[in-house]
C-alpha positions as a Markdown table, in Angstrom:
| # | Residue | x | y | z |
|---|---|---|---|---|
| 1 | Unk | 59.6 | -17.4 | -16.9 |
| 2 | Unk | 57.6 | -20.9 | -17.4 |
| 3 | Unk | 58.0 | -21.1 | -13.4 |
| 4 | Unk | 56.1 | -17.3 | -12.9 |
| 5 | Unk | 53.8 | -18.4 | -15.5 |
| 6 | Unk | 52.5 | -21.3 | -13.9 |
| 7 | Unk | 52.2 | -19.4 | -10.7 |
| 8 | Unk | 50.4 | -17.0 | -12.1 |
| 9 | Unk | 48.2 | -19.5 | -13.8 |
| 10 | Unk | 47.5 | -21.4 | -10.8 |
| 11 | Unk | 46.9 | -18.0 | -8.9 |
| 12 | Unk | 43.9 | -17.4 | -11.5 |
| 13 | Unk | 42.6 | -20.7 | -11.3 |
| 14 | Unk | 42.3 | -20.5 | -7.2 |
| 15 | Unk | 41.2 | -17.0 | -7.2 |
| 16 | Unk | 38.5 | -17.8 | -9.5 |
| 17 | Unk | 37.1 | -21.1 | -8.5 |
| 18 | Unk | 33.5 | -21.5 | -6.8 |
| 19 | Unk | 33.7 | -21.2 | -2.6 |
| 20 | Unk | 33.2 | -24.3 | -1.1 |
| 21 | Unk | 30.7 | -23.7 | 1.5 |
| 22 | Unk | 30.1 | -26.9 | 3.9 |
| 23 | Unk | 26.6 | -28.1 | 3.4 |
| 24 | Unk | 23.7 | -28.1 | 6.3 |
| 25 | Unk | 23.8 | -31.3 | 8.7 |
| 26 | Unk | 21.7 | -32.6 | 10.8 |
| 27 | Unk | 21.8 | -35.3 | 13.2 |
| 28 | Unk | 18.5 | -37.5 | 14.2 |
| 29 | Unk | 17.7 | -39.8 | 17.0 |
| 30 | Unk | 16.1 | -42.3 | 15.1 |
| 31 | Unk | 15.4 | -45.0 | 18.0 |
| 32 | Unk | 13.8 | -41.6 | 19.7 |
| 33 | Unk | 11.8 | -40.9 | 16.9 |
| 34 | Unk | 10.4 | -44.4 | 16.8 |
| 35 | Unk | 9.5 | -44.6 | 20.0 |
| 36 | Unk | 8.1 | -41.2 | 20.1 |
| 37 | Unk | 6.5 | -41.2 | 17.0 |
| 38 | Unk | 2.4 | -42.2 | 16.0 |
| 39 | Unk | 3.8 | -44.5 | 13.6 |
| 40 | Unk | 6.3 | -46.3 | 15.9 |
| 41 | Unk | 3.4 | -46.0 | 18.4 |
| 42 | Unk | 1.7 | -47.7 | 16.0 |
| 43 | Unk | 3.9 | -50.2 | 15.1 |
| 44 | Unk | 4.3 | -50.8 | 18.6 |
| 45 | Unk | 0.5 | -51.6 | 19.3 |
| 46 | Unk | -0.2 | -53.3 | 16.3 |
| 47 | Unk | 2.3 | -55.8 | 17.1 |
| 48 | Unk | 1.0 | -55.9 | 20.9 |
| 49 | Unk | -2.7 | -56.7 | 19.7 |
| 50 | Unk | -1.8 | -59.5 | 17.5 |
| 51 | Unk | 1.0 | -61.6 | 19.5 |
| 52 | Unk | 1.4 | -59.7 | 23.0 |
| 53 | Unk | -1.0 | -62.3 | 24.5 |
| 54 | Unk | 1.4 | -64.9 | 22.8 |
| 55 | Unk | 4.4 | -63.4 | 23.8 |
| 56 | Unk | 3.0 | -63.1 | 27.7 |
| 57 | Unk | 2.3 | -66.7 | 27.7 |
| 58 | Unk | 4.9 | -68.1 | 26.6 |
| 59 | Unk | 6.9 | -66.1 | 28.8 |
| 60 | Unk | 5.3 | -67.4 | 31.9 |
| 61 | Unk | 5.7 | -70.9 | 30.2 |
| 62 | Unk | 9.4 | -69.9 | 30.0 |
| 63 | Unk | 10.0 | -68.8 | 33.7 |
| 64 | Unk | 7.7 | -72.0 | 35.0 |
| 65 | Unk | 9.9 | -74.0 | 32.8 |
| 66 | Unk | 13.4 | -72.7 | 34.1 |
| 67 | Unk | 11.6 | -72.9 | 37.6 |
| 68 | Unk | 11.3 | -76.7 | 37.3 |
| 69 | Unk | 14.6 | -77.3 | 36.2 |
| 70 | Unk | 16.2 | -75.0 | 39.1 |
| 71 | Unk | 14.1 | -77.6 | 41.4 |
| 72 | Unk | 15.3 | -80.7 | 39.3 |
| 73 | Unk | 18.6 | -79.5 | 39.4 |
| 74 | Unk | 18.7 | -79.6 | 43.5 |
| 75 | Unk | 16.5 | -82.4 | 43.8 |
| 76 | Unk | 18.4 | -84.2 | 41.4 |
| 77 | Unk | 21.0 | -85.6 | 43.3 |
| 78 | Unk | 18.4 | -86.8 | 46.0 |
| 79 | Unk | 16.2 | -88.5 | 43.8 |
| 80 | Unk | 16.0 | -92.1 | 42.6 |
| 81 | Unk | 17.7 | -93.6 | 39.0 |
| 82 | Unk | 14.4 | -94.1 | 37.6 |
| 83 | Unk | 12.9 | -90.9 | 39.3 |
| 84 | Unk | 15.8 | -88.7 | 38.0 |
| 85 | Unk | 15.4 | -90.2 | 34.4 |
| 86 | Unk | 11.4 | -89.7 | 34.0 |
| 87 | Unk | 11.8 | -86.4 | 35.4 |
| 88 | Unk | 14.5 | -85.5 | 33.3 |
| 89 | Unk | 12.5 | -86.8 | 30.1 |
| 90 | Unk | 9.7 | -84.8 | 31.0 |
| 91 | Unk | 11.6 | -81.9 | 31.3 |
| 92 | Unk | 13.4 | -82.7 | 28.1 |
| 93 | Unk | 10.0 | -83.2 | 26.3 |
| 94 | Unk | 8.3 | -79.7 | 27.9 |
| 95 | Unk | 11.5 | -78.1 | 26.6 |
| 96 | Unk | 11.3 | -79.0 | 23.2 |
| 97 | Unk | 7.7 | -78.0 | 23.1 |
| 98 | Unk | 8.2 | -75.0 | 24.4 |
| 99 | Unk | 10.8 | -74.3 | 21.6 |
| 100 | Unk | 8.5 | -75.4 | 19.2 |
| 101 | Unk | 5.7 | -72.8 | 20.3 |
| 102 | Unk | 8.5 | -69.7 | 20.4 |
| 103 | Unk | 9.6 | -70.6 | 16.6 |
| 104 | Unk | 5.9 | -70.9 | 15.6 |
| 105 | Unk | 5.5 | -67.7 | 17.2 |
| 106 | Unk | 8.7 | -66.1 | 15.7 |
| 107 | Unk | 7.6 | -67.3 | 12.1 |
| 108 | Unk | 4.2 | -65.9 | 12.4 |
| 109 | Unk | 5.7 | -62.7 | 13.7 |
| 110 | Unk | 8.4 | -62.2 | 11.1 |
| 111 | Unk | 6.4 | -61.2 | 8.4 |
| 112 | Unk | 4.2 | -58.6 | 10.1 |
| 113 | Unk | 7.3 | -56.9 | 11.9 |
| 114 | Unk | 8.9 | -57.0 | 8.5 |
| 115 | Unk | 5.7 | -55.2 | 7.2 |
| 116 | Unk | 5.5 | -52.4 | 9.9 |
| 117 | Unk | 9.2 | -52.0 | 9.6 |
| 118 | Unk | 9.1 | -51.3 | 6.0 |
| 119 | Unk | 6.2 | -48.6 | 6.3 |
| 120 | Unk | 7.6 | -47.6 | 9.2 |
| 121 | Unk | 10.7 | -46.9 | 7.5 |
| 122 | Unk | 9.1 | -45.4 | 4.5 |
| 123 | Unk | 7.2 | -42.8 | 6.6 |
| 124 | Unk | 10.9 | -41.7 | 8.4 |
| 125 | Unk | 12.5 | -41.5 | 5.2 |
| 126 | Unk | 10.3 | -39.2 | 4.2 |
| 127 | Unk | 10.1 | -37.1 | 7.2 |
| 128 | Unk | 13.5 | -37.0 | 7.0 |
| 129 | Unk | 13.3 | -36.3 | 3.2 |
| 130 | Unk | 10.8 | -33.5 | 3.4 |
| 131 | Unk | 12.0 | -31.8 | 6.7 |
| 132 | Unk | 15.7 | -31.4 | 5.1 |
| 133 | Unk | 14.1 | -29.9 | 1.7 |
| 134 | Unk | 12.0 | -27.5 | 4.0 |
| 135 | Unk | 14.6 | -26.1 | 5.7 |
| 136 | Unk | 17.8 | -26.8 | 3.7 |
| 137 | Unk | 19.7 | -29.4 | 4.8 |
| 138 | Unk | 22.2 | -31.5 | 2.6 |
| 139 | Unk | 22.1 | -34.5 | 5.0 |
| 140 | Unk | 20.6 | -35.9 | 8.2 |
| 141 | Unk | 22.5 | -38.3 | 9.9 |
| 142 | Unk | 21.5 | -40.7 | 12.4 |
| 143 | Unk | 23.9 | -40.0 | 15.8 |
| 144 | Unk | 25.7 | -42.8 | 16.9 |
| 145 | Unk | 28.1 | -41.9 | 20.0 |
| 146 | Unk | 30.4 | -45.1 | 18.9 |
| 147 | Unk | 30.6 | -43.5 | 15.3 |
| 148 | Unk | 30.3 | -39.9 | 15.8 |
| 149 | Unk | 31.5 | -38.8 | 19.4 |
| 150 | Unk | 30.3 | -35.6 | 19.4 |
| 151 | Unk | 27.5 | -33.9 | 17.5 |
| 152 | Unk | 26.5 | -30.1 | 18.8 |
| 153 | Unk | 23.1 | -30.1 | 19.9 |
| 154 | Unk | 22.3 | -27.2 | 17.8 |
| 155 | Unk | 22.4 | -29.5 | 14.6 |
| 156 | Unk | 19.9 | -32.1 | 16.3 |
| 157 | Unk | 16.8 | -31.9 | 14.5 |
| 158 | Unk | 15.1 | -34.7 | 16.2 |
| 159 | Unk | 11.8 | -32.8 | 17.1 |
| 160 | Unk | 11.8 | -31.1 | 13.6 |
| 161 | Unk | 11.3 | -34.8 | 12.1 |
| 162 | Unk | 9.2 | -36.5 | 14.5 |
| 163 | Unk | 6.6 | -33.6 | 14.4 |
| 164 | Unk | 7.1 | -33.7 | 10.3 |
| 165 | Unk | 6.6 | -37.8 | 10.5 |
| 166 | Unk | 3.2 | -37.6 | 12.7 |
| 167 | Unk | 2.1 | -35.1 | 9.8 |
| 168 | Unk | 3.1 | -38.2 | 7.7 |
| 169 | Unk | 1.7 | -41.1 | 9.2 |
| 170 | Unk | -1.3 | -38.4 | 9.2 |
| 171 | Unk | -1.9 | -37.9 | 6.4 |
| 172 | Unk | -1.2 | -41.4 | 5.0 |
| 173 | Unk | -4.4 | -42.2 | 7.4 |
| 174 | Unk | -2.7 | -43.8 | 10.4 |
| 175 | Unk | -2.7 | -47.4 | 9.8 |
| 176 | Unk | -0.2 | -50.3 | 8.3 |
| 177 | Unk | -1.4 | -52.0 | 5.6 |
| 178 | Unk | -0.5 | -55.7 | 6.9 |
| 179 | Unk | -2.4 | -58.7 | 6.0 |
């Protein structure tokens, strides 16, 4: 009797609990997005303007450097004590100068890319944000193959939130607020 009434109980309670539907998803490409977008356009140019000149430079000091030390290497073997050793201190010396230039560089950099990251962040968020409320998803994902080996192409709304974050970046007047 208790058994029966239990079952019937539990019966009840299944019949007349709430269906469980599975919520809207949606998966993003957010390194396509940024790339793609006017604000990671943006971000991109901005940063190019201030310190691609920099960057350039001290690239070609970087390749001219590892040049020379290719050459010193061979030569190396070939060339005097004192030769070797005043060659080798130079190098030594244009190294460490050269180091010196790329963390200057990197230190002025930081706080502008951590800037334009945070805006640019901001303004995805809420694409992301405002696209799902528009259209009624529970949750946008970013894909990841490692994490999530396969993801449907009809769930990717990529294009959805890159056109909603140009609106965005838009209508927040196109331009970081960096110092």
């Amino acid at each position: 009797m208790i058994r029966s009434t239990i079952m019937a109980l539990a019966i009840c309670l299944a019949c007349s609990a709430p269906a469980f539907a599975a919520g809207k998803i949606g998966i993003i490409n957010l390194v396509g997005i940024t790339a793609n977008s006017d604000v990671g356009k943006a971000a991109d140019k901005l940063l190019q303007d201030r310190f691609g000149k920099e960057r350039t430079s001290l690239e070609k000091q970087g390749e001219s450097l590892k040049k020379d030390m290719d050459q010193f290497r061979k030569q190396a073997a070939a060339m005097s004590e004192d030769a070797r050793n005043k060659k080798g201190r130079d190098l030594q010396t244009r190294i460490q100068e050269f180091e010196k230039k790329q963390n200057d560089l990197n230190q002025r950099i930081a706080p502008v890319q951590g800037a334009v990251d945070k805006q640019l962040l901001e303004v995805l968020s809420e694409a992301c944000s405002t696209y799902a409320k528009a259209n009624g998803y529970d949750l946008i994902l970013n894909y990841n193959p490692s994490i999530t080996p396969f993801a449907s192409e009809s769930v990717n709304v990529s294009e959805g939130v890159l056109a909603e974050a140009n609106k965005i970046w838009k209508k927040k007047g196109g331009k970081f607020n960096v110092k």
